[in-house]
BAVEX-979806 format. One record per residue (C-alpha): residue in three letters; x, y, z. Coordinates in nm, 2 decimals. Each point is the difference from the previous one (the first is absolute). Layout:
   r   east  north     up
 ala      X      Y      Z
...
***
This chain:
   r   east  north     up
 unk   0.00   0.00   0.00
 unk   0.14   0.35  -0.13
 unk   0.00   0.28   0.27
 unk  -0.23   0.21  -0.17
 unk  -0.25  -0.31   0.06
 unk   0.12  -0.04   0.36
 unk  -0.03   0.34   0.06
 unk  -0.41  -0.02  -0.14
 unk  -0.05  -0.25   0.20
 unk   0.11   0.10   0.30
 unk  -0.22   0.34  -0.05
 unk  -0.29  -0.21  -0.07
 unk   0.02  -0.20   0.32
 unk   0.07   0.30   0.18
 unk  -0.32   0.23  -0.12
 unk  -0.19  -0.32   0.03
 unk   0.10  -0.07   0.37
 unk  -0.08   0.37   0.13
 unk  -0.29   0.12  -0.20
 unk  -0.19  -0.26   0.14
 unk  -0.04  -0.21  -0.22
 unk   0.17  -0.32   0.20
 unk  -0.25  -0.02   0.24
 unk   0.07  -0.33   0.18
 unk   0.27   0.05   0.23
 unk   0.16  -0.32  -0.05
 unk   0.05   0.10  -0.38
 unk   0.19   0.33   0.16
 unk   0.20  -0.12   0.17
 unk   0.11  -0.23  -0.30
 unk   0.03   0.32  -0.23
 unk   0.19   0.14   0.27
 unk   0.27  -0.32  -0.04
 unk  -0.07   0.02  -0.43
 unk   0.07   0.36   0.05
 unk   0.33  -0.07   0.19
 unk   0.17  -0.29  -0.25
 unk  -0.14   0.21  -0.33
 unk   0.24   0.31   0.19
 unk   0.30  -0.29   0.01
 unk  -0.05  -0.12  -0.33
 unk   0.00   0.37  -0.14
 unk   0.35   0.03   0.24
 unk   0.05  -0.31  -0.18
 unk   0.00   0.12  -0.33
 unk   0.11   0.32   0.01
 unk   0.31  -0.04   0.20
 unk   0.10  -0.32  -0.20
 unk   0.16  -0.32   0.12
 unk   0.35   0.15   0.10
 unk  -0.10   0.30   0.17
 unk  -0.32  -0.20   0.17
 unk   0.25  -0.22   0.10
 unk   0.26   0.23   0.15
 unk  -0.28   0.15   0.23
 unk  -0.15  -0.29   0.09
 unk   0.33  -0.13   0.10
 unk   0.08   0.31   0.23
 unk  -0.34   0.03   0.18
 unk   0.18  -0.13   0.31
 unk   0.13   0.28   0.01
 unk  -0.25   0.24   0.04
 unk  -0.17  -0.29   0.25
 unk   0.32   0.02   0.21
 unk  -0.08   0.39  -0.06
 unk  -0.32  -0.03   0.15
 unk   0.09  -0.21   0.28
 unk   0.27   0.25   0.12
 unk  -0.27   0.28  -0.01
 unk  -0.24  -0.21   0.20
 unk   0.24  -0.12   0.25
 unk   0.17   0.30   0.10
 unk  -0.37   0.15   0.05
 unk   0.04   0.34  -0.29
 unk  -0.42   0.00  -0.02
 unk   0.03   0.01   0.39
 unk   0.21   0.31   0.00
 unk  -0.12   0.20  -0.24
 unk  -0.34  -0.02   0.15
 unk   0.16   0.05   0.32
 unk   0.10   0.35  -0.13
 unk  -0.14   0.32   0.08
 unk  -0.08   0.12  -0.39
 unk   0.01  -0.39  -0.12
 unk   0.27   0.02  -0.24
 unk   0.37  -0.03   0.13
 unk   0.29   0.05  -0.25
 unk   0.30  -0.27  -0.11
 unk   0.23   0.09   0.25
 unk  -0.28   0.02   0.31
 unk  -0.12  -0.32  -0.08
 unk   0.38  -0.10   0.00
 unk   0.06   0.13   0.36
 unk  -0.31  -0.14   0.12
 unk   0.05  -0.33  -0.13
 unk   0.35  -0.03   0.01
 unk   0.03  -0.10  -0.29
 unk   0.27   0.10  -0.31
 unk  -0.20   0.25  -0.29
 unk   0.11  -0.22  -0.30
 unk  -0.19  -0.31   0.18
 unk  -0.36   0.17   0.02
 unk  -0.03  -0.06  -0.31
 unk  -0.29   0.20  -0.23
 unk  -0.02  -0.24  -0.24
 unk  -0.36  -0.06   0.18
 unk  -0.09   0.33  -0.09
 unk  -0.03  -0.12  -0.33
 unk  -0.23  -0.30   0.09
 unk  -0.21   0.30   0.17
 unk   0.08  -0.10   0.35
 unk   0.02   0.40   0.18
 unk   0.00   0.35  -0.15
 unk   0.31   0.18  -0.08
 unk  -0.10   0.34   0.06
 unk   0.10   0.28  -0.25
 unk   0.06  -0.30  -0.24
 unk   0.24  -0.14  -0.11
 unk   0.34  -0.02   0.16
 unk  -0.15   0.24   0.34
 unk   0.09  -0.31   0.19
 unk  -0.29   0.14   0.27
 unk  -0.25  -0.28   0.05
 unk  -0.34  -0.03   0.11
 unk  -0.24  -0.33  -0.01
 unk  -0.26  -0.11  -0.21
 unk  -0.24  -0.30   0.02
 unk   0.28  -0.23  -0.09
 unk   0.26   0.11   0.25
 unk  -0.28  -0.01   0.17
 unk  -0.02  -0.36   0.08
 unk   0.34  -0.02   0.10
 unk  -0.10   0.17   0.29
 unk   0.07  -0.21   0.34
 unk  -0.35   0.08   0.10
 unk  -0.20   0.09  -0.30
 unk  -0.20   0.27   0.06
 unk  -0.14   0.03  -0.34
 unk  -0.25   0.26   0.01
 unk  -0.15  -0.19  -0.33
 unk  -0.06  -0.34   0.19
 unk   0.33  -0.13  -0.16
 unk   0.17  -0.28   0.18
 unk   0.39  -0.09   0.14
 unk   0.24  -0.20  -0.22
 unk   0.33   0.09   0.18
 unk   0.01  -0.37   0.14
 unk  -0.08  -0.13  -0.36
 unk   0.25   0.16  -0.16
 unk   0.29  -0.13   0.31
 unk  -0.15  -0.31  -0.08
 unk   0.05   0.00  -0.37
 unk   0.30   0.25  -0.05
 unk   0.21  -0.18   0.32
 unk  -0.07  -0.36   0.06
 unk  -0.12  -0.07  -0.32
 unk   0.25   0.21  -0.21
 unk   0.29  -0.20   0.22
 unk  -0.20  -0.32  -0.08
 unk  -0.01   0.02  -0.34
 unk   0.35   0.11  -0.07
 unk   0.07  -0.36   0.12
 unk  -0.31  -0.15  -0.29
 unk   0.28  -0.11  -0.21
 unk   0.20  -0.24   0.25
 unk  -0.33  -0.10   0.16
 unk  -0.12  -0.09  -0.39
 unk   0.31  -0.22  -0.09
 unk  -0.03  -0.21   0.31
 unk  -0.36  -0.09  -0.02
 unk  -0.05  -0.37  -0.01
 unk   0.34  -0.10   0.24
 unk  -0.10  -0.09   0.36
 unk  -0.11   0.27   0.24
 unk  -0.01   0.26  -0.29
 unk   0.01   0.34   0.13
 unk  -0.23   0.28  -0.08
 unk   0.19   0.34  -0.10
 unk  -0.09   0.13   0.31
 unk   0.19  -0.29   0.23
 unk   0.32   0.09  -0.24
 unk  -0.07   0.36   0.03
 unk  -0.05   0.05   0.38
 unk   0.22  -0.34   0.10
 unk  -0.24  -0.24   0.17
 unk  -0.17  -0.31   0.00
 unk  -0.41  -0.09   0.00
 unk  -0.30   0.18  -0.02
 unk   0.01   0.42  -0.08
 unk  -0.27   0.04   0.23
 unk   0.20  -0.16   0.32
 unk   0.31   0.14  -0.09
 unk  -0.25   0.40   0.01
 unk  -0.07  -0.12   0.36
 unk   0.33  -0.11   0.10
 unk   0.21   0.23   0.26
 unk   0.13   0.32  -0.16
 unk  -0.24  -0.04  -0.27
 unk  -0.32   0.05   0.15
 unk  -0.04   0.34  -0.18
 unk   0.03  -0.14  -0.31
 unk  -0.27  -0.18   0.07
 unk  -0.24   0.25   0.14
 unk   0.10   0.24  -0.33
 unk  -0.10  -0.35  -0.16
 unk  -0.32   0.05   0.14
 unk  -0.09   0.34  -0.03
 unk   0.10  -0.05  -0.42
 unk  -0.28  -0.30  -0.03
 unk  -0.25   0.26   0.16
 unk   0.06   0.26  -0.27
 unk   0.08  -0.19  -0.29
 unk  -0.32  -0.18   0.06
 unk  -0.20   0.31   0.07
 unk   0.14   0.14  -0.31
 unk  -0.05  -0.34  -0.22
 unk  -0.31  -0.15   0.12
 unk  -0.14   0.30   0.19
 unk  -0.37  -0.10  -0.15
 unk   0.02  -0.34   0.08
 unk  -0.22   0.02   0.34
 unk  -0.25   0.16  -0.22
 unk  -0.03  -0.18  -0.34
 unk  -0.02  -0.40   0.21
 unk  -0.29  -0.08   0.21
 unk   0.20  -0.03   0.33
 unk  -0.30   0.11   0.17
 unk  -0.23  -0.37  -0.08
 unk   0.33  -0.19   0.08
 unk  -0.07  -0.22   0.36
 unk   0.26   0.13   0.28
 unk   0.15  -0.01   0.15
 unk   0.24   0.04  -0.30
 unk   0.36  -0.21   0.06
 unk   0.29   0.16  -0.16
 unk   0.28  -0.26  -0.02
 unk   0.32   0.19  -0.04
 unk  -0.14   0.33   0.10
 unk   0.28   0.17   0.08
 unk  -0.05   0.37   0.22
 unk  -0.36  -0.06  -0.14
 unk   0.00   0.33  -0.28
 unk  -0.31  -0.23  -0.17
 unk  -0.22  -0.01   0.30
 unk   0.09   0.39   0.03
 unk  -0.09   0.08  -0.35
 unk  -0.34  -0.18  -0.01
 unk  -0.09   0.12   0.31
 unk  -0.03   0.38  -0.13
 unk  -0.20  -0.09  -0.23
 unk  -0.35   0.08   0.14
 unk  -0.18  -0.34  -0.15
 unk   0.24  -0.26   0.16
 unk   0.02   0.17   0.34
 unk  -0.18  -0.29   0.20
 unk   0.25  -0.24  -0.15
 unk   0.20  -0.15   0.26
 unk   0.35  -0.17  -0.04
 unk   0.25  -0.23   0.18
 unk   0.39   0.09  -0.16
 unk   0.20  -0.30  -0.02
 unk   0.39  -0.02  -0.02
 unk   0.33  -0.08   0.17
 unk   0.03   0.14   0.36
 unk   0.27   0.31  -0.12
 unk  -0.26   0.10  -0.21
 unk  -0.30  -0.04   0.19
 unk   0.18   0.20   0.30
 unk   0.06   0.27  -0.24
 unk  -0.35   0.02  -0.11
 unk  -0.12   0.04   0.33
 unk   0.18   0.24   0.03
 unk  -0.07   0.17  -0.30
 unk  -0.39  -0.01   0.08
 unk   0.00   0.13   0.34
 unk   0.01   0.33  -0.18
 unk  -0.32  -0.06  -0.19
 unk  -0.34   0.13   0.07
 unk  -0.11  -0.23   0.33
 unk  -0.33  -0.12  -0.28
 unk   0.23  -0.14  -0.24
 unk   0.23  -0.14   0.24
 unk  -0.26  -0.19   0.16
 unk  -0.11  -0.13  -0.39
 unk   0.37  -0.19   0.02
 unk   0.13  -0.28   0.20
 unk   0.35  -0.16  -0.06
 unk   0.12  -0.37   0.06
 unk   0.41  -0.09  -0.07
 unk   0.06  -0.32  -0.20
 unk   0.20  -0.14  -0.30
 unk  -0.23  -0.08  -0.30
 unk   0.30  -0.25  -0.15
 unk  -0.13  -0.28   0.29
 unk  -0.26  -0.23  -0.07
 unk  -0.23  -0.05   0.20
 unk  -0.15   0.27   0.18
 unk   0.06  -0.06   0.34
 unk   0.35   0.01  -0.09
 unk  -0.04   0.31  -0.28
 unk  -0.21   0.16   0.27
 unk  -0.25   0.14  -0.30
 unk  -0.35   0.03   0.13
 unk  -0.25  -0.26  -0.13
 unk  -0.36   0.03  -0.05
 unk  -0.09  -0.14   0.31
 unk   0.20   0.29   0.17
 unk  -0.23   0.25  -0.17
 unk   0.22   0.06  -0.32
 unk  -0.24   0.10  -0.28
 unk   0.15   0.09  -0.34
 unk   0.40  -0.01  -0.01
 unk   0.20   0.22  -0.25
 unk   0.38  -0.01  -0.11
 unk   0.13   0.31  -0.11
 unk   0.31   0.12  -0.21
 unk   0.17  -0.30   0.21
 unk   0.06  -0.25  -0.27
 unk   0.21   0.15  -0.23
 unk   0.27  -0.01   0.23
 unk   0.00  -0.42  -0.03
 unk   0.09  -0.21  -0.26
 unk  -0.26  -0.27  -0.15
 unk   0.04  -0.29   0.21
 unk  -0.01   0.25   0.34
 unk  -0.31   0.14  -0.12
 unk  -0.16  -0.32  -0.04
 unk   0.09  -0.11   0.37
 unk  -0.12   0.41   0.11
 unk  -0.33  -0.12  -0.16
 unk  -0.02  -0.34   0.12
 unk   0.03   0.05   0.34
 unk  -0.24   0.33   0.00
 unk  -0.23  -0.27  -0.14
 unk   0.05  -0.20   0.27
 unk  -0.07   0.26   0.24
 unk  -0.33   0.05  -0.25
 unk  -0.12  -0.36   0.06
 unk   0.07   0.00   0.38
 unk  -0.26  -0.23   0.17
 unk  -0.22   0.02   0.04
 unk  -0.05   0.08  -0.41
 unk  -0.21   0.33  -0.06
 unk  -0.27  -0.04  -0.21
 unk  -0.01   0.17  -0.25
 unk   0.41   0.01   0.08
 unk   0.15   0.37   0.00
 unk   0.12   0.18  -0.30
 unk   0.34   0.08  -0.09
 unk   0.07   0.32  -0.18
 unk   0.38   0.05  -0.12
 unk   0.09   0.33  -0.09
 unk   0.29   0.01  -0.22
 unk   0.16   0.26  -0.26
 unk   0.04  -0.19  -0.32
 unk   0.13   0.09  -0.31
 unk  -0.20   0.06  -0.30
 unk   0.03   0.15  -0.31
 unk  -0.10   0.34   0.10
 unk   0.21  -0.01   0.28
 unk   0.12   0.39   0.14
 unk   0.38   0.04  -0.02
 unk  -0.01   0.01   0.41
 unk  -0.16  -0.34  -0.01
 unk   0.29  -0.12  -0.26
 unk   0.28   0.21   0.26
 unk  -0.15  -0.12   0.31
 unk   0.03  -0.38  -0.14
 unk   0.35   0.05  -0.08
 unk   0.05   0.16   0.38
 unk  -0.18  -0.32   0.15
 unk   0.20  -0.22  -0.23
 unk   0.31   0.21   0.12
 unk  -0.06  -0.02   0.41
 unk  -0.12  -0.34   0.08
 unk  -0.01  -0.17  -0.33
 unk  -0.36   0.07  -0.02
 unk  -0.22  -0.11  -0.32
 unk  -0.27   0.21  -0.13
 unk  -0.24  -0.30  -0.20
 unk  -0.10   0.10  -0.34
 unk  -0.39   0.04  -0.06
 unk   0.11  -0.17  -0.39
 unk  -0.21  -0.04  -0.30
 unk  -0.15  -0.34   0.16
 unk  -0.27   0.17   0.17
 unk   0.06   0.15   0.35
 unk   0.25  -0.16   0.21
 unk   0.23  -0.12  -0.22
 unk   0.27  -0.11   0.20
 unk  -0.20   0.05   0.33
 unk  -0.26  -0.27  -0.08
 unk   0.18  -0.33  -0.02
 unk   0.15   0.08   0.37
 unk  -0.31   0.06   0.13
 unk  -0.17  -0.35  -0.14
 unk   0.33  -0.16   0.23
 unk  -0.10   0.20   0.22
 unk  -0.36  -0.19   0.00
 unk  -0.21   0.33  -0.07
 unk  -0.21   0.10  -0.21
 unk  -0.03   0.35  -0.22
 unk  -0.38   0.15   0.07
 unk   0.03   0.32  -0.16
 unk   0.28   0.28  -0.05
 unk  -0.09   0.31   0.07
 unk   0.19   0.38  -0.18
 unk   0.08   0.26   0.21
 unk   0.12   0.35  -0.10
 unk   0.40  -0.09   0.08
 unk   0.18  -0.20  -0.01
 unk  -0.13  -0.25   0.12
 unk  -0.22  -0.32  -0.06
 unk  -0.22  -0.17   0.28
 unk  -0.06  -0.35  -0.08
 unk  -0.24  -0.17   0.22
 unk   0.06  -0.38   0.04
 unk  -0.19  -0.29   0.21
 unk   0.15  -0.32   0.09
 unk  -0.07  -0.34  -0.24
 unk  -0.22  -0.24   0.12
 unk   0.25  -0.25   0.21
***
């Protein structure tokens, strides 16, 4: 395609989408995506495969950019200051930081206002500096990503600068993912966040999945049903429980109630984390400590219908296992499912996965490569076979059945399953 056709296109879609004439909002927000890779494939063309290519390769660099920005808290200052806008060298002093490495190159991605234009070197913030903020204050209702981008720009930037070694020794024993050769140890990403002297990696960890999942599936607690689902809901692997918190605010699921399952660490954190919600939604959540890879439940410790469980979800957990660990996940969750004494009709299972798709957003392609990067993560392919491609024969092992599966606007899909006759 020509870019003169490109560029038609991509004025078409984007009359279409705000004159009003998309009016379902699930056919926005995919224009919005359209919109986004017609914009690439125009970059595409016009810049050609070399200097494409070149840029492409040197976008770490304006991601270690933003990660220096972030980190050393710039937004924070400058809103900080009396006129908000400080100059290079008061930024410098405050931060303590050299001129030459506050870079501006973010000016040019529209992240702050140089005021008097170009080459002033006085800043002020916008709405994209904006959410570099360490508590966004957003007069427009936009949301923190600070933790997001240490997440991205710092773990997983150090991560995937080690993809290559991790890539050449897949299939020897006790492979590594790039982020055990990047960071130097041994087993699971998540226990090595929670280890000693790394506990605030771990809470950063935490505070990223919150935004990156308000900012990617924000919709999700409106565009599902939550609200018929039978509670209370169990979220195996529920981590500092950023679902519960995102369903609860929206008004039509708040008599849901939910018991967070996960390691102790976690569930400890969580606690934690809650005790500084509203006392109503805290008293919607209850947590219970366990290890989802036992199998039976008494040992697992995941709460079986005869201990009041209801519908149980797995969410953005998955990904980080390979096929034959998701396939013992499931199993034993199923045994949990079919506790005795059996529920009749037995409860539902929804999993809640990104997948990849055709139309898959650039973040969703990124983020795969990141998951991939820190704990050898897969993100399963939605393929040309009909929805869960790849997803579908694990489950079967798994001794579940597909009901339905259900689109969100995100990233997401929610796939609700129900255990095989036995």
């Amino acid at each position: 395609m020509s870019s003169i056709e490109l560029v038609n296109n991509l004025q078409k879609l984007v009359l279409s989408t705000f004159s009003g004439e998309i009016a379902n909002r699930f056919e926005v927000y995919k224009a919005k995506h359209r919109i986004s890779d017609l914009c690439l494939a125009l970059l595409r063309s016009v810049q050609g495969p070399e200097e494409y290519t070149a840029i492409l390769a040197e976008s770490c660099q304006e991601s270690s950019a933003l990660n220096v920005v972030a980190s050393l808290g710039v937004a924070d200052h400058i809103a900080e200051s009396l006129n908000g806008k400080l100059s290079l060298k008061e930024l410098s002093e405050k931060v303590k930081a050299d001129e030459q490495y506050l870079s501006d190159s973010l000016v040019y991605h529209g992240y702050f206002v140089e005021m008097g234009g170009f080459g002033s070197q006085v800043y002020a913030n916008n709405e994209f500096s904006n959410v570099l903020l360490t508590e966004n204050t957003n007069a427009k209702g936009g949301k923190g990503m600070k933790d997001a981008v240490g997440l991205a720009a710092d773990d997983g930037a150090k991560a995937t600068t080690r993809l290559l070694d991790a890539t050449t020794g897949q299939g020897k024993v006790n492979a590594k993912t790039a982020a055990n050769i990047a960071f130097d140890f041994d087993g699971s990403l998540f226990h090595w966040m929670s280890s000693p002297g790394n506990e605030w990696r771990g809470d950063r960890t935490a505070k990223a999945m919150v935004q990156l999942h308000g900012m990617a599936n924000g919709d999700i607690g409106e565009d599902y049903p939550w609200e018929k689902l039978s509670t209370p809901i169990i979220d195996i692997g529920g981590g500092i429980g950023s679902f519960e918190g995102m369903l609860l605010t929206t008004p039509k699921n708040k008599d849901l109630s939910f018991t967070i399952f996960d390691i102790e660490k976690t569930v400890e954190h969580a606690k934690k984390v809650w005790t500084g919600k509203p006392q109503w939604m805290q008293d919607r959540v209850s947590f219970i400590a366990g290890d989802f890879m036992r199998p039976s439940p008494i040992d697992s410790k995941i709460p079986t219908p005869a201990q009041g469980a209801g519908t149980y979800v797995i969410r953005h957990v998955l990904h980080d296992w390979d096929d034959a660990q998701v396939v013992t996940i499931l199993t034993h969750v199923r045994n949990a499912m079919l506790g005795s004494p059996v529920s009749i009709p037995p409860p539902k299972l929804l999993l809640v996965e990104m997948m990849l798709t055709e139309c898959s957003s650039r973040f969703t392609r990124t983020t795969s490569l990141q998951l991939l990067s820190l704990s050898g993560g897969v993100t399963r392919t939605e393929g040309k076979s009909g929805a869960l491609f790849q997803f579908r024969k694990l489950i079967e092992q798994a001794g579940f059945i597909v009901e339905h599966v259900a689109e969100v606007r995100g990233v997401d899909l929610i796939v609700e399953l129900k255990p095989a006759p036995l």
